[in-house]
Structure formats: structure tokens, C-alpha cells
N, C-alpha and C positions, 0 to 999 in steps of 0.2 A: 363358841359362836361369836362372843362378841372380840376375841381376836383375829378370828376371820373375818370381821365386817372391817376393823383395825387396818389390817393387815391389805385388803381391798383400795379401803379409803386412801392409800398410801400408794397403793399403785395407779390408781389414776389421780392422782394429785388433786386429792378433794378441791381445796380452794381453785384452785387453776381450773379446773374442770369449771366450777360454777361460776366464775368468770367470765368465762367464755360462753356461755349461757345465754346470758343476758344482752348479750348485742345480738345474738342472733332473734331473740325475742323482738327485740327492740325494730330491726331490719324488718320483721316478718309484722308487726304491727305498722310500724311507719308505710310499709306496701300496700295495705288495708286501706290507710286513711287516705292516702294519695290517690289508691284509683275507688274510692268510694264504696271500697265490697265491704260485704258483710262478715262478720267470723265465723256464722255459721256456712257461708256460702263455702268453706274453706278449713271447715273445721277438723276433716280427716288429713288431708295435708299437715295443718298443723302439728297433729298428734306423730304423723311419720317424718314430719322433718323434729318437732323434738326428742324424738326416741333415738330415730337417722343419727343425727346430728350426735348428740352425747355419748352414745355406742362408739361413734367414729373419732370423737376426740377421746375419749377411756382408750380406745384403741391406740391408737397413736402415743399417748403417754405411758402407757402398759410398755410397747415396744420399747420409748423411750428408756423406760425403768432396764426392760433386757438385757437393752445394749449398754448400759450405762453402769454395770454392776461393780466394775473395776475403780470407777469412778466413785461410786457410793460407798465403796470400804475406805477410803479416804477422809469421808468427808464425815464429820460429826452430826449432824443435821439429817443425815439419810442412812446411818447405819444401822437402823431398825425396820428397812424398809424389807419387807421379805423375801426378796432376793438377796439380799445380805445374810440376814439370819439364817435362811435355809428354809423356813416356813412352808415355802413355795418354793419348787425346784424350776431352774431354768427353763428346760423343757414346757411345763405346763405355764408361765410365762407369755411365753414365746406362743404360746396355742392360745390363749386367751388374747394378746394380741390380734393376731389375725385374723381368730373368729370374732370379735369386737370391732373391728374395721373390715371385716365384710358385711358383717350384719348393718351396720351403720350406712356404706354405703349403699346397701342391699334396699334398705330403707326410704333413703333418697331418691330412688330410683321411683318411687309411688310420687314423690310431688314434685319437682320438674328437672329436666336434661341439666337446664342453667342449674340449678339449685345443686344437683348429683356433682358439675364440673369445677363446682368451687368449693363442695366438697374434697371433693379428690384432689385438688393443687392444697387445699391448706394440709390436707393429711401429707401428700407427698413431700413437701415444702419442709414440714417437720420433721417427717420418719427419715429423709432420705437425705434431704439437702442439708438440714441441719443436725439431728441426732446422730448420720452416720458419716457423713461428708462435714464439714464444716465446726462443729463446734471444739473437735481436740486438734485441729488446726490453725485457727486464724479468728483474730476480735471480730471479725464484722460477722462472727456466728452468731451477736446479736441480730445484729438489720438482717442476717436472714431469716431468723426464727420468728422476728415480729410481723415477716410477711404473712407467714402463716396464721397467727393470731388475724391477723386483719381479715383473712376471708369470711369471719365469721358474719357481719351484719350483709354480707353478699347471701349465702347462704339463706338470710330467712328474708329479706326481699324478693328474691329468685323464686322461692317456695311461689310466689300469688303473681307477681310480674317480672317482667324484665328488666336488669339491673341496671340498664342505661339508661339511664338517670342522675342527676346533681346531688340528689341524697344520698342515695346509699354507695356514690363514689367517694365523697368526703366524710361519711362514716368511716371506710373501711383506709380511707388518709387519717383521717385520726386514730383509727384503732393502732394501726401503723409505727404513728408517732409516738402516743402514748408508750405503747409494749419498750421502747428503746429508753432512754431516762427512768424506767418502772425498773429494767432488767440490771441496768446501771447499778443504781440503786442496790438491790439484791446482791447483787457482786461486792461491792462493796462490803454490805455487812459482812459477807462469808467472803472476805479477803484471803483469809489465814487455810481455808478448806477449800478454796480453787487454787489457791497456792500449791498446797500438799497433795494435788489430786493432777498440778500439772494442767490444768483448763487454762487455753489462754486467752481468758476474759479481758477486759481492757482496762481495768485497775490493776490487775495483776501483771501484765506486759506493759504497759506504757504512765500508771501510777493514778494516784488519787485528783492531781492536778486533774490532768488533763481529761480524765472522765469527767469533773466537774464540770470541764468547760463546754466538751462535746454536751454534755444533759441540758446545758443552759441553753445553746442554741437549736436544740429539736425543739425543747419544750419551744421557746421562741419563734420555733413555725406555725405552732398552733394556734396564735394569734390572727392570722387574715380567713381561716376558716370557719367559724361563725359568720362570717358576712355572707359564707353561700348557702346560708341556713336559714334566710330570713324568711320562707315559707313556712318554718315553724315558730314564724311571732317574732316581734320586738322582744317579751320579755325571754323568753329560752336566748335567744342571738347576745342579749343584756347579760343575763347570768352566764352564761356560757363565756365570755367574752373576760369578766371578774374572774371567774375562776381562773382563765389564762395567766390572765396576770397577777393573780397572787401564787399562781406555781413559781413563773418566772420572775418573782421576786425573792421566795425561796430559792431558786437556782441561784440568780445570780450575788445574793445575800452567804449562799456558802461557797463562793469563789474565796471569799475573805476570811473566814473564818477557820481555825484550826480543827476545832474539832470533826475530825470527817464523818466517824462514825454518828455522831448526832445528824450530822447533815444526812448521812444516807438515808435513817431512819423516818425524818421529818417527810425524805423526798418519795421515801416507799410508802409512808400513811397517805402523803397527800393523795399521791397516784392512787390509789385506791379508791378513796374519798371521792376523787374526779369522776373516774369511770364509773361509779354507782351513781353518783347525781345526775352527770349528763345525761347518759343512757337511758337510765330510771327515767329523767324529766322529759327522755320523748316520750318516753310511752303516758307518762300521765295526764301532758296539754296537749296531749290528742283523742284523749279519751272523752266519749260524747259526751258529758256532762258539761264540760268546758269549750261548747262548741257552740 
């Protein structure tokens, strides 16, 4: 059993899965507080877009794992994944996939059209445009795989309102931005394993420099974004605003620096670090206590 739950946990990319969690949490509470509803007004939506939702990225990353098997005997990091091993045959794979992203969509379809349509571009965005199209072609397989990450805080705003809105457009710019310098990062450290696996990640085809540079200037976008956040307070826009700038002082601090591999590692904790605070800190100074 518990190399089955193992073996699970690895096909849908535990951590990446709960990742992506949380901004949709985040989206779907920030919709609450904006238009003044209650959570119980809303509380079965909730339950079918968290369920929706998780189903539908397990899906997507199941598939991901599928197609990607050739790729994962390559790589030291994924060859325990059970499509490798054998644990799991192809086949049943491939059938958990799908029925994992129907059922997810299937889900969605209980708390709103919007909320079902940005599911389905972030699923399709991954499965298609990036897992099967793009990522064993060409480096901007990043920027398009971050598109998909980004639909998430659409997703759980859509669940209770309409997404057009200032917030959960510059949520899903940041989500955006973030996922790119994050995936950098990760490349990086597994240089030597998208090397031997032939990914042409953007360290790998164009080198260490010049990913350095590309991370410093996304991260450096994310600086005038807090300003269209100041519905959520001076102090969130305040911390939000530091946190920026001490990412982009790590970026541009490992322009200089040799050791790359330290750099990558600093720039994948930060990232992490980021997206739990920020995120986390809408949902907390808007929760009624602090209101």
C-alpha cells in the first residue's frame, strides 16, 4: 500500500500539485471578500471546484508523466517514477489521466461556465501545448507552460464571480511571472539530466549566463505589480513590494557570481518562500478578524 500511495504521489507531482492549490484557494477567497458573500453562501461550489480543480491538475500531470516516459529514463530524479519502473503499465497511466481530467472538469462544470473555461485552457495549455507540442522543441516551453500555472487563481475567483476584475488579473500576471525564473531555476539544478534527456531547456541550449539574465529581468517585472493591489491594504502592497526586491537582488547578485548551482538553488527556495507568503498573506488580511 504504501508504495502505491509512493508511487501515486509521483504521478501527480505531489508538490506541484499543492502548489497550485493554493492560488486557486487564494482567487476563490479574495472573490468572497470583494463582493461581500458569505462561504457558506457558496460552500458547495467551493467543495466542487476544490475537488474539480485537483482531479484536473492530477490529470494533466498523470498525462504529463505518460508522455514523458522516454524523458524520465534519462533523468536521475524521475527514474523511480512508475512509469519507469513498470509499477504501473502505460496503459493504466494513460486511463487515469483522462479519467482524472474528466472528472475534474466534470466537476467544474457544478460552479461556473467561467470557472469550467479556465479550467480547461490551463489543462489544455499543459497537456497539449506544452507536454506534447513544445517542451522537446524550443526554450520558450517555459513561458508556455507558466501560462498554464497562471490560470489557477482565475479558476477559484470564477467559482463565486467574474473574473474581470484588477485582482485576479494581476494574480494570474504574477502567477505567470513567478512560474518562469521558478522553472529556470529547476533547470538549472538538473543541468546535467535535461542534458542527457535532450530537453531544450534554456541553460541547456543558450547556458547559465544568459538564464541568469532572462530570471533577473521577469523577476524585475514584478515590481510595479503590488501597486494594483492596494485594495488589499498598504501593508500586503508594503511586504509584497520587499519581497520583490529582495528576489531581484538575488537575481541580480547571481549575475556575478560563479557559483551557479548555489544561485539556482537560493533562486528555487526563494520562489517558493514567495508564492507561500504572498498568496497565503491574501487570504489571511482578509479574513474577518482583521477587518
Amino acid at each position: 500500500m504504501r508504495t502505491i500511495l509512493t508511487d501515486i504521489k509521483s504521478l501527480v507531482k505531489g508538490i506541484v500539485l499543492i502548489a497550485n492549490v493554493l492560488p486557486i484557494l487564494s482567487g476563490y477567497w479574495l472573490a468572497l471578500f470583494f463582493t461581500n458573500a458569505s462561504f457558506l453562501d457558496y460552500w458547495d461550489k467551493f467543495l466542487y471546484m476544490t475537488i474539480g480543480g485537483t482531479l484536473l491538475m492530477a490529470g494533466a500531470l498523470i498525462l504529463n508523466n505518460w508522455y514523458e516516459v522516454d524523458l524520465d529514463r534519462e533523468m536521475k530524479r524521475t527514474q523511480q517514477r512508475p512509469t519507469v519502473t513498470g509499477n504501473f503499465s502505460l496503459k493504466t497511466v494513460l486511463t487515469m489521466g483522462i479519467i482524472s481530467s474528466l472528472l475534474g472538469l466534470g466537476m467544474l462544470l457544478f460552479t461556473t461556465l467561467e470557472a469550467f473555461v479556465y479550467g480547461f485552457l490551463g489543462w489544455f495549455t499543459y497537456v497539449v501545448l506544452y507536454t506534447f507540442w513544445s517542451k522537446r522543441r524550443y526554450t520558450l516551453n517555459t513561458v508556455i507552460g507558466s501560462i498554464s500555472g497562471a490560470f489557477t487563481p482565475l479558476i477559484g475567483w470564477a467559482t463565486v464571480t467574474s473574473a474581470y476584475h484588477i485582482v485576479p488579473i494581476i494574480l494570474f500576471i504574477i502567477m505567470f511571472i513567478w512560474q518562469i525564473p521558478h522553472t529556470f531555476a529547476i533547470a538549472m539544478r538538473r543541468y546535467e539530466e535535461y542534458k542527457a534527456a535532450n530537453v531544450p531547456m534554456l541553460p541547456v541550449v543558450y547556458g547559465f549566463d544568459m538564464t541568469k539574465r532572462q530570471s533577473a529581468v521577469y523577476v524585475a517585472c514584478l515590481l510595479p505589480l503590488p501597486l494594483f493591489l492596494t485594495s488589499l491594504g498598504t501593508p500586503f502592497v508594503m511586504i509584497t513590494s520587499i519581497l520583490n526586491i529582495v528576489w531581484l537582488v538575488i537575481a541580480i547578485r547571481g549575475l556575478f557570481k560563479k557559483d551557479d548551482i548555489k544561485y539556482a538553488n537560493s533562486m528555487f527556495y526563494y520562489s517558493l518562500t514567495y508564492l507561500t507568503i504572498v498568496f497565503g498573506m491574501m487570504i489571511i488580511i482578509t479574513l474577518p478578524i482583521f477587518q
